[in-house]
C-alpha angles and dihedrals in degrees: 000000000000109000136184118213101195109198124041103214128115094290097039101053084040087064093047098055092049094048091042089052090052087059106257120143085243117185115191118208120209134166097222118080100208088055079053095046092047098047094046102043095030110013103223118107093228095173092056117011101033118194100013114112107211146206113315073206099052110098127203129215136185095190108071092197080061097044101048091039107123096357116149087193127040115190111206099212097147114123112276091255094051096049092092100051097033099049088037080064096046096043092060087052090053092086102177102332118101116197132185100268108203113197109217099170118117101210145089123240096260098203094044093027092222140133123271087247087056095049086044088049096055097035098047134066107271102240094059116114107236116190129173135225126195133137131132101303119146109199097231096054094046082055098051083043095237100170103263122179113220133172132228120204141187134152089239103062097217105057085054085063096056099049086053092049088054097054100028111116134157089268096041125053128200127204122190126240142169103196088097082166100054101043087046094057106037089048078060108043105042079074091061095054086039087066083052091047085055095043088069098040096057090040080057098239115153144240101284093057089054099055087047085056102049094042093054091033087065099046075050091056095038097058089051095043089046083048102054092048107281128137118247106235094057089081090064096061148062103303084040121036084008095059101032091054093054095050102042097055112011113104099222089065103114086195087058102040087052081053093058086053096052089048092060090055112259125132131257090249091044082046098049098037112130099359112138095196125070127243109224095199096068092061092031089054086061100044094042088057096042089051091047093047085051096051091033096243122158109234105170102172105042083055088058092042087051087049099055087047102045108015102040092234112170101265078223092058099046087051092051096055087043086061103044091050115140112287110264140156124277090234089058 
């Protein structure tokens, strides 16, 4: 199978890797040269995926009419703010063929505040069969084929299935799924709730406040997610719990580990400071209060979350009004 990997950062070229050593005839895309010249004359991803030799078989391409001619499947891996432009750009290359197009990204469309699938809809032909992947699946560790359990989802069942034939491998396994809905958001917002994991941790809080944390952090992404249309149960699974788990504690989370740094008292700008790769959770903590401003849904933590990142508000003090907030349920 010919198939497209459209964004050369660490997922994405972990993706490609994995699909190159099943056998496929994979082309990544990437907008750096120097990710395209390393690939292609070394094949490693040093910028992004620094000490991984990948694929001899795994191509690189800086033209993404290149890279997406002919492919039977396209993987959408660009970051969540890049989707629209990226995929605007690849769908006028697709000519007459219409691939599978699998959206990878875990983000959330920060000027529309919609979901990857919604920017692919109005950006693709209509009649092209979009299906998404997320799970708790660290790069590094789908490189180094660690079994990982993921999960592929679509509204139409049997796309999803397709897109689960083309990445299951003896080291990643796919389950099928239909709540798109449901796995998008909860692949965005669990990085959300992972800066908030790192918070603590760099405030030097301990384990009982961060299972406090997760566990409250989830009940927060499942009302939105109810609320937008998700069902409810898909929060308890791989692209939900799984991935939230991962993220929040997990050492290789680059939204947790931006979190740390915030605990400890540094800036945004002083956290973020010579990072090539982009944290999803800065621009995911905005859109996930604005869309729960919008639904009227009550995200506590992700506010407070919003408040240490843009309005340099002490990460001890956030956590202490999150704390003395008024006396509810747990159900509510």
């Amino acid at each position: 199978m010919k198939i497209a990997v459209v964004g050369g950062g660490a997922w994405g070229t972990a993706l490609a890797d994995l699909l190159a050593r099943k056998g496929e005839q994979v082309t990544l895309w990437a907008r750096e040269s120097e990710v395209v010249d390393s690939v292609n004359l070394r094949h490693v991803n040093d910028m992004f995926l620094p000490g991984g030799s990948l694929a001899s078989s795994l191509r690189a391409e800086a033209d993404l009419a290149v890279a997406i001619r002919g492919a039977e499947t396209v993987v959408s891996v660009a970051p969540s703010h890049a989707v629209r432009p990226v995929m605007q750009q690849a769908a006028a290359a697709l000519g007459r063929t219409r691939p599978l197009v699998v959206s990878a990204s875990k983000g959330l469309d920060p000027d529309r505040l919609e979901r990857p699938s919604c920017v692919l809809a109005e950006v693709l032909p209509p009649d092209v069969p979009v299906a998404v992947l997320s799970g708790p699946s660290f790069a590094w560790e789908v490189f180094q084929q660690q079994p990982t359990a993921v999960v592929a989802a679509a509204t139409d069942h049997s796309v999803a299935q397709r897109a689960q034939r083309v990445f299951s491998t003896s080291y990643f396994r796919v389950y099928s799924h239909t709540d798109v809905v449901g796995v998008e958001l909860a692949g965005a917002l669990k990085n959300v709730i992972a800066l908030a994991a790192g918070i603590l941790e760099g405030l030097g809080l301990g384990f009982n406040t961060r299972a406090a944390l997760i566990t409250r952090g989830l009940a927060e992404m499942t009302r939105l997610g109810v609320k937008l249309g998700a069902q409810p149960l898909t929060f308890a699974g791989l692209a939900g719990m799984g991935d939230l788990i991962l993220t929040a504690t997990g050492a290789l989370s680059r939204n947790r580990t931006l979190g740390v740094a915030l605990g400890q008292g540094k800036t945004l700008e002083q956290a973020l400071a010579g990072k090539p790769a982009v944290v999803e959770g800065v621009n995911t903590t905005r859109t996930a209060v604005a869309l729960g401003e919008r639904h009227g849904v009550e995200l506590p933590i992700a506010r407070e979350v919003a408040n240490v990142l843009f309005q340099n508000k002490p990460p001890r003090q956030a956590v202490s009004d999150l704390m003395e907030r008024e006396l509810k349920a747990e159900s509510r």
